[in-house]
C-alpha positions in Angstrom: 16.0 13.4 10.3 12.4 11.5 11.1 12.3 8.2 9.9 9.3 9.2 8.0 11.6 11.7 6.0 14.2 8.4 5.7 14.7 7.1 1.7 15.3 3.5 1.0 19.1 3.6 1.4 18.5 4.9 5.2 16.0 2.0 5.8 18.7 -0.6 4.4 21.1 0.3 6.9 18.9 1.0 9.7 19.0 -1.0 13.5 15.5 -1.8 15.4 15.9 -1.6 19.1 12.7 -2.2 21.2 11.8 0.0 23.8 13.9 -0.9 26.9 10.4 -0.8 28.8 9.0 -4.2 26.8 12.0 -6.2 27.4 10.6 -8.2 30.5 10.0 -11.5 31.0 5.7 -10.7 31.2 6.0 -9.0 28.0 8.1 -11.8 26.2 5.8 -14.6 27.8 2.7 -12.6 26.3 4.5 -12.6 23.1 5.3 -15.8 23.0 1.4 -16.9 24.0 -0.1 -14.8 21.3 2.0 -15.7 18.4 1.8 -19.7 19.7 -2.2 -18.8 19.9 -2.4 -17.0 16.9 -4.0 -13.8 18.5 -3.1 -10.3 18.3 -0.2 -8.8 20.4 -1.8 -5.5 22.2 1.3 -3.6 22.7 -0.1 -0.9 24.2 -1.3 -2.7 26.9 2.1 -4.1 27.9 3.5 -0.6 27.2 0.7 2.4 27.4 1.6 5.4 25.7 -0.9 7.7 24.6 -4.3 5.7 25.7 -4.4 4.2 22.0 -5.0 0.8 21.8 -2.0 -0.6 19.9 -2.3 -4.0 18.2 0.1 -6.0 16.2 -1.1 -9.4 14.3 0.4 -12.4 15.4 2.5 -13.2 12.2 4.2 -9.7 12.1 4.6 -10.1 16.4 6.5 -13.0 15.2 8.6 -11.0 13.1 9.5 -8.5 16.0 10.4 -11.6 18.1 14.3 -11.1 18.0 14.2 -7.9 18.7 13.4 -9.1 22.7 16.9 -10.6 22.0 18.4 -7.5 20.9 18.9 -4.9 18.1 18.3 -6.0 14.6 18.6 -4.4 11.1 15.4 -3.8 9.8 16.7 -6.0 6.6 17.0 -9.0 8.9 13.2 -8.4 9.9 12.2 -8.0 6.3 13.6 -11.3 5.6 12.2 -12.9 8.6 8.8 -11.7 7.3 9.2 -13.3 4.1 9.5 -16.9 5.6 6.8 -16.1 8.0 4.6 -15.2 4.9 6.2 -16.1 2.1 2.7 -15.9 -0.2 -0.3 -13.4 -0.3 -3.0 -14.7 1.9 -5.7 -14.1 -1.1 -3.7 -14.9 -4.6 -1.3 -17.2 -3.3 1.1 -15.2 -5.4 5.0 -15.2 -3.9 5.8 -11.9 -1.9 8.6 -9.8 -3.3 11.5 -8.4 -1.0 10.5 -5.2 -1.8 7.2 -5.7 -0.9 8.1 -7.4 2.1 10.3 -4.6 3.4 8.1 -2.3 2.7 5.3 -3.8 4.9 7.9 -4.1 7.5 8.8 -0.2 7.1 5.4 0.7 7.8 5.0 -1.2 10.3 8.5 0.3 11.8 7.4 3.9 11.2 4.2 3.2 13.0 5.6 1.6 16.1 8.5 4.1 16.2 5.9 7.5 16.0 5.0 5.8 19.3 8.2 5.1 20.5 7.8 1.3 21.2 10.7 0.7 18.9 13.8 2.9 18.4 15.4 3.6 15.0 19.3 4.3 14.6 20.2 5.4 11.1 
């Protein structure tokens, strides 16, 4: 089944594993410099795919981080985006887990249409 088909419970469960093409040293280096720098991670141009241009902000690039270390669940990521952005950049409001997961989830489903990550239910 598509991950876009997935429901919640699939999503809880779920491992991220990042295309076996991005785990070089360039790539991780250029990770590493954008997130340090605060500028956007252009996936695309470490991997191309389609001729898009794919870019991920340095905050959620920071999120993805462990998975140049290995698999993860995409739980752990969700949590690792709530300490990376704990608050809504405009109200200053706290983020809920829910919300949190679900921003990662999109993300995920994005990413994984272009096979830069891979999803095992």
């Amino acid at each position: 089944m598509p991950a876009a088909e997935w429901i919640r419970c699939d999503w809880q469960q779920a491992k991220v594993h990042l295309h076996p093409q991005l785990k070089t040293l360039d790539v991780n280096k250029e990770l590493l410099r954008c997130i340090t720098q605060l500028n956007p991670f252009e996936i695309s141009q470490q991997l191309p795919i389609d001729g898009r241009q794919v870019v991920v902000n340095s905050t959620m690039a920071a999120c993805l981080l462990p998975l140049w270390e290995g698999p993860q669940s995409v739980q752990y990521l969700a949590d690792r985006w709530l300490k990376l952005r704990p608050l809504h950049p405009v109200t200053l409001e706290p983020v809920t887990e829910k919300k949190a997961f679900d921003e990662v989830k999109d993300l995920l489903k994005e990413l994984e249409a272009l096979v830069y990550v891979l999803l095992e239910r």
